[in-house]
N, C-alpha and C positions, 0 to 999 in steps of 0.2 A: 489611222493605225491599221497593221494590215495583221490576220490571224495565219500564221502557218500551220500548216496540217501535215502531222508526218503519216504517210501512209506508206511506204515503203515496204511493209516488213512481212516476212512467209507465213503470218497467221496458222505456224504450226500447231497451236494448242486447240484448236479448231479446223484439225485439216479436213473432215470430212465436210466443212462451210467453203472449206478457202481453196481448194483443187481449181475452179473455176475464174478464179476473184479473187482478190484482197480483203481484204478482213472488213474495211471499212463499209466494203460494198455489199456484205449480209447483211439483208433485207430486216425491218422492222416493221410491222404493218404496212407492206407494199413501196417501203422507201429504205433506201444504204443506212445505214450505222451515219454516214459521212453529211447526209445532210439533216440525219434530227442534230449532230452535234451544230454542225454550218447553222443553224435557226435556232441553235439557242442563242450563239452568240448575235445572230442576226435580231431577235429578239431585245437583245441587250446594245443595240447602233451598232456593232461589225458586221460589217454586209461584206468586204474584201479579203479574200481566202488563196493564200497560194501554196497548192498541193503539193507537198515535196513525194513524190514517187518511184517507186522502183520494180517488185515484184506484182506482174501483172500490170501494168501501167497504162498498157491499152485499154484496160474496160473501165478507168475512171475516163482517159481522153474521151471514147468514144462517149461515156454517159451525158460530158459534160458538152461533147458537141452538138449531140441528139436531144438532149433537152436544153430549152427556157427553164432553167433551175432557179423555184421562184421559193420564197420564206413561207411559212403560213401564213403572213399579212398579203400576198402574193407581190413581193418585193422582191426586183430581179437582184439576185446574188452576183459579183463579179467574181469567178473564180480563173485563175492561171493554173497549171502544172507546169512543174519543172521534174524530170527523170534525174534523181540523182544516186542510181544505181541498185541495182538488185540487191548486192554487201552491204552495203552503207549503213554505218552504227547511227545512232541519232543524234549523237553532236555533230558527226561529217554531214549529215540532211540536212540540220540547220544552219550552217557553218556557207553549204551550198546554197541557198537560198539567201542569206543573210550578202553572201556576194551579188549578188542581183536589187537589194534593197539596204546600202551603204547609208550610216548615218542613222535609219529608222528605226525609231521602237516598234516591240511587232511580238505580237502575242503568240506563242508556240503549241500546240496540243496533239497528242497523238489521235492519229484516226478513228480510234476508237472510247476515246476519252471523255466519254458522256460523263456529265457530272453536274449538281446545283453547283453554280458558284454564281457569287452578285460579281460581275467583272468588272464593276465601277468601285466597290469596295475591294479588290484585291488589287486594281490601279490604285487607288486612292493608299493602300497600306503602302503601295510598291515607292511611289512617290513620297508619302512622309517619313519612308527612311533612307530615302536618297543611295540603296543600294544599286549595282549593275544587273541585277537580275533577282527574279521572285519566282521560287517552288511554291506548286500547292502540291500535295499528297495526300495520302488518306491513311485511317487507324484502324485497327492494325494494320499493319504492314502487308504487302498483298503476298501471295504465298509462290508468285514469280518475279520478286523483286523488290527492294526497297531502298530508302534515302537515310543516308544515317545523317541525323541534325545534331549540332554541339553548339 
């Protein structure tokens, strides 16, 4: 299973971080936003990450050419980009990538979406109820957006 990472997006609410960069790629104790998330999941068996990008897109390529991007176990990550526009809302990011990976299931998370989650227990809910897709969110509601559930 492979994790998509949408990192596309103008990191307006943080522009005096993102002028440079993308949002994913402010630093956190000397490492991006992009790979404590890429290690948690690596942490939890997803080692394969395909970066769906658009604003700034050059300085994830360049990071990920310039470095052995390794886990904290020092377990080599395989990571892709794919540029799927500067505009691009994030169902068309996913929607773009999801063309390139026909037929697979594939775990989705914004670039900036640190979170605990056990992702063997949210496969595992995802699976016993046999839906096409599983949100996770968080409570309250964030104060840039939210999921109405019924």
């Amino acid at each position: 299973m492979k994790v998509i990472i949408i990192a596309g997006g103008l990191g307006t609410r943080i522009a005096e971080e993102t002028e440079d960069k993308p949002k994913p790629m402010v630093l956190i104790n000397d490492k991006p936003i992009i790979w404590h998330l890429m290690n948690i999941f690596c942490l939890q068996g997803l080692n394969e990450f395909i970066i769906s990008t658009g604003y700034k897109s050059e300085v994830i390529e360049t990071w990920i050419q310039d470095n052995q991007i390794l886990d904290s176990n020092s377990n080599k990550m395989k990571i892709a980009t794919i540029n799927t526009g500067l505009h691009t809302q994030t169902g068309g990011r996913i929607s773009e990538v999801m063309k390139t990976l026909p037929q697979e299931k594939v775990i989705a998370t914004y670039g900036d979406g640190l979170a605990n989650v056990s992702i063997k227990k949210l496969l595992d809910f995802h699976t016993a109820h046999g839906k096409f897709a599983t949100i996770t969110a968080v409570r309250p509601p964030a104060r840039f957006g939210y999921v109405k559930i019924e």
